[in-house]
C-alpha positions as CSV (number, residue, x, y, z in Angstrom):
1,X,-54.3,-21.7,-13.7
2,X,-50.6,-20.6,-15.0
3,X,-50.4,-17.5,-13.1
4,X,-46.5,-17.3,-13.8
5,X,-47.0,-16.4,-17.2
6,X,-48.5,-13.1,-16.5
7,X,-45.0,-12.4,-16.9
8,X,-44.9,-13.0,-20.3
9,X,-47.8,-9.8,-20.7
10,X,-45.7,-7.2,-22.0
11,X,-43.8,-10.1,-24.8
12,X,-47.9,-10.7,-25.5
13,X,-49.0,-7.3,-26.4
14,X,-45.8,-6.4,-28.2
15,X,-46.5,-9.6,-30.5
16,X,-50.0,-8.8,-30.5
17,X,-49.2,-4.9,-32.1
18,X,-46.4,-6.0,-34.3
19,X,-49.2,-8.5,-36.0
20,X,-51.8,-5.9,-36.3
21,X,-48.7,-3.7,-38.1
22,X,-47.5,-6.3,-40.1
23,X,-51.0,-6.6,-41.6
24,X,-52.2,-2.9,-41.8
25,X,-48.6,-1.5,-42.8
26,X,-48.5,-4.0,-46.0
27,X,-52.5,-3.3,-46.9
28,X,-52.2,0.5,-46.6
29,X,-49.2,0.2,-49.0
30,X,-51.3,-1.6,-51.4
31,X,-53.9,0.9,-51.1
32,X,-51.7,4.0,-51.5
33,X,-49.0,2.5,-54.2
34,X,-52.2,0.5,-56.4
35,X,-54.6,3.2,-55.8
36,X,-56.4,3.1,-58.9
37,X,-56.7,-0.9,-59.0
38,X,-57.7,-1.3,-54.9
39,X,-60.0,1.5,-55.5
40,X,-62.2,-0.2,-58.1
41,X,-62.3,-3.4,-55.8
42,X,-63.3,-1.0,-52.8
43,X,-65.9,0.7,-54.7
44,X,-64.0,3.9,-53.3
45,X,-62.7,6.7,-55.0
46,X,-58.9,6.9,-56.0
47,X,-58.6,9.6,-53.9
48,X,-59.7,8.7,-50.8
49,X,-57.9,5.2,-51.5
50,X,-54.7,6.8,-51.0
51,X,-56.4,8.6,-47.7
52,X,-57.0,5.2,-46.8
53,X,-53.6,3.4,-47.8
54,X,-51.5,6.0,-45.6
55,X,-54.2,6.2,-42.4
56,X,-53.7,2.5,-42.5
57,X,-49.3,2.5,-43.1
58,X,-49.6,5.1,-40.3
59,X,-51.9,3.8,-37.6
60,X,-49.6,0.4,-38.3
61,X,-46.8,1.9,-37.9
62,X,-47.9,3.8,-34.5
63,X,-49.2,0.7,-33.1
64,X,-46.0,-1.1,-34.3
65,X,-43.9,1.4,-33.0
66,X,-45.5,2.0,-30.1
67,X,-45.8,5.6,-30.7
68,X,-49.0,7.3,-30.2
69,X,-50.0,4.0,-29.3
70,X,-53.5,4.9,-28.6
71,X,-54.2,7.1,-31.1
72,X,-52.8,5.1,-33.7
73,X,-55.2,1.7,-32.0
74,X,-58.3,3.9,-32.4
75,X,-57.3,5.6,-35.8
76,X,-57.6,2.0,-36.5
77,X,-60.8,0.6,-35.4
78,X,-62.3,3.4,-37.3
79,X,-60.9,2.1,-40.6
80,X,-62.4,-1.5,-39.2
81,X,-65.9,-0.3,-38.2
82,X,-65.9,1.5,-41.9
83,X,-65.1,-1.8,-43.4
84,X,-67.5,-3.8,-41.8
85,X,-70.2,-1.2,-42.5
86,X,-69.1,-1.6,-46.2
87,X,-69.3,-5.2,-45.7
88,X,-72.9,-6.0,-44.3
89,X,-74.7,-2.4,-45.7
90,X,-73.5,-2.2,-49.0
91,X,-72.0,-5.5,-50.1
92,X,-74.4,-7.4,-47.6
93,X,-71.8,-9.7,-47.0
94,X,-72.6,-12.8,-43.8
95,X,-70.3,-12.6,-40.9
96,X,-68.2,-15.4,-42.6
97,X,-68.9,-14.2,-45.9
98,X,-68.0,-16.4,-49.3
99,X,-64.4,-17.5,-49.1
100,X,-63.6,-16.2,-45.8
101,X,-64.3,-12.7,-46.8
102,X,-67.0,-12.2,-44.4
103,X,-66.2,-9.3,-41.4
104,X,-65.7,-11.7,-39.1
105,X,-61.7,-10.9,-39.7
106,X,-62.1,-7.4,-39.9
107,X,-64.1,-7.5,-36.1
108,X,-61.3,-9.3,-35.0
109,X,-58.7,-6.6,-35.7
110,X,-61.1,-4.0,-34.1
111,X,-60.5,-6.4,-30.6
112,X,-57.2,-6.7,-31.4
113,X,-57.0,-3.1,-31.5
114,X,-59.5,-2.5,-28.4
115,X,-56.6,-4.5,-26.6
116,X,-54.2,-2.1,-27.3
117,X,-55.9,0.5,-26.7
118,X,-57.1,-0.2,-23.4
119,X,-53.3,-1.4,-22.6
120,X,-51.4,1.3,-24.3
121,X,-49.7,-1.7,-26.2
122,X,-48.2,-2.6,-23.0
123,X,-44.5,-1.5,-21.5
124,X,-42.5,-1.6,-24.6
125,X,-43.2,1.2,-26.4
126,X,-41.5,4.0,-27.5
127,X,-43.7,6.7,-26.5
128,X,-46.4,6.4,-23.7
């Protein structure tokens, strides 16, 4: 229908990754500089908390960066698909959840993320 903003793709996905850094870069540095506190709520050891907290400041910064752009997308996902698995398995949360902590938000970031990674973030990157 508005085939002239396909030129707007490459604005798109760089908006898209700078989002999905924004997000992961600022929760991975809660979970690596409040280990002990995050790990209690994430019924996770302190330890791999901080394992956690700097895959997450990494893969967001990668994705942000554009650098290892794929890697970084799919390094990622994995951290999603292991919070939803927490979510319905363990804490038998709904898909909405209780005051929108269902996994519905953390499916969302693994699409958001499948977008990248099937786009390789797009042409503004720093490292294809």
């Amino acid at each position: 229908m508005f085939p002239q903003l396909t030129r707007f793709t490459d604005l798109g996905l760089l908006l898209l990754r700078l989002m999905v850094a924004s997000v992961f870069v600022t929760s991975g540095w809660s979970h690596a500089t409040k280990s002990e506190e995050r790990s209690k709520s994430i019924g996770m050891s302190q330890g791999f908390t901080i394992f956690l907290g700097i895959a997450e400041v990494a893969g967001g910064l990668g994705v942000g960066f554009g650098v290892f752009t794929q890697l970084a997308a799919i390094g990622l996902i994995l951290v999603m698909l292991g919070a939803i698995q927490k979510k319905i398995f363990v804490w038998h949360t709904g898909f909405w959840g209780e005051k929108n902590s269902g996994w519905h938000y953390d499916l969302m970031f693994v699409v958001m993320n499948l977008v990248i990674l099937f786009t390789n973030g797009g042409r503004w990157v720093l490292m294809k």
